[in-house]
Residue, then its C-alpha position, 0 to 999 in steps of 0.5 A: x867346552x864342557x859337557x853337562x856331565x862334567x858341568x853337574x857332576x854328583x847328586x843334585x835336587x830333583x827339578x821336576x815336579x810331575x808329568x804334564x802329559x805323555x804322548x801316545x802315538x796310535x793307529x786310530x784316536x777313536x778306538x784308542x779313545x774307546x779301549x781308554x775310556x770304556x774300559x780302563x775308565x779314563x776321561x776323554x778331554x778335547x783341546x786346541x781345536x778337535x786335539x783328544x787326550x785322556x785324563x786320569x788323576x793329575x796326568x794325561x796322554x795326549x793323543x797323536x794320529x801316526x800320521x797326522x801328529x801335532x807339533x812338536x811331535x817324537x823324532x820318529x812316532x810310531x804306534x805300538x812304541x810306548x811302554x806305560x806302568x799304570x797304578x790301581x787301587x783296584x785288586x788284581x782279582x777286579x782287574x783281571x776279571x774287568x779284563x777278561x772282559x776287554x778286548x785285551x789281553x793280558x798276562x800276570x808278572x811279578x810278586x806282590x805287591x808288585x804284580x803287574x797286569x800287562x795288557x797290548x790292546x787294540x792299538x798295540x801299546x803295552x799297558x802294564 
């Protein structure tokens, strides 16, 4: 039997649009809520019952409580795990003034145009 990589091999068109949602595994839904929406401005949507997410342009993260996760859920959820690169239209300077403000930390990477501001926040997930 073959396998997918011997089944597709070279390139081929993308079949993915965009991203529906992405899931944040957290401690707390409600400070995860409060750090998401008071300070980076995203909108609290509820859904399925009482299930929370927060919506930002077109995407979304859905929000699972460690231990209290919907199915399906990730093999092995574990807040703090996910890495997420968000684009502003804000300058940096705004942004790491808003920051300073937050309960975040933050440090600066890279070159323009390409810096980055990287926060770990109350949940500790990294948000660059």
């Amino acid at each position: 039997m073959m396998s997918w990589q011997e089944k597709h091999e070279g390139p081929h068109p993308c079949l993915i649009r965009q991203l529906d949602h992405l899931v944040l595994t957290v401690k707390s839904i409600e400070d995860t809520i409060g750090f998401y929406s008071k300070v980076l401005g995203m909108e609290v949507v509820t859904f399925k019952g009482n299930r929370k997410a927060l919506r930002f342009g077109n995407q979304k993260f859905n929000l699972h409580e460690a231990g209290k996760e919907f199915e399906p859920k990730a093999r092995r959820p574990v807040p703090g795990s996910t890495d997420v690169c968000l684009i502003t239209d804000t300058s940096l300077d705004q942004l790491v003034g808003h920051l300073k403000t937050a309960q975040g930390t933050y440090k600066e990477q890279g070159a323009a145009p390409a810096v980055l501001c990287c926060m770990d926040h109350c949940q500790g997930q990294l948000t660059a």
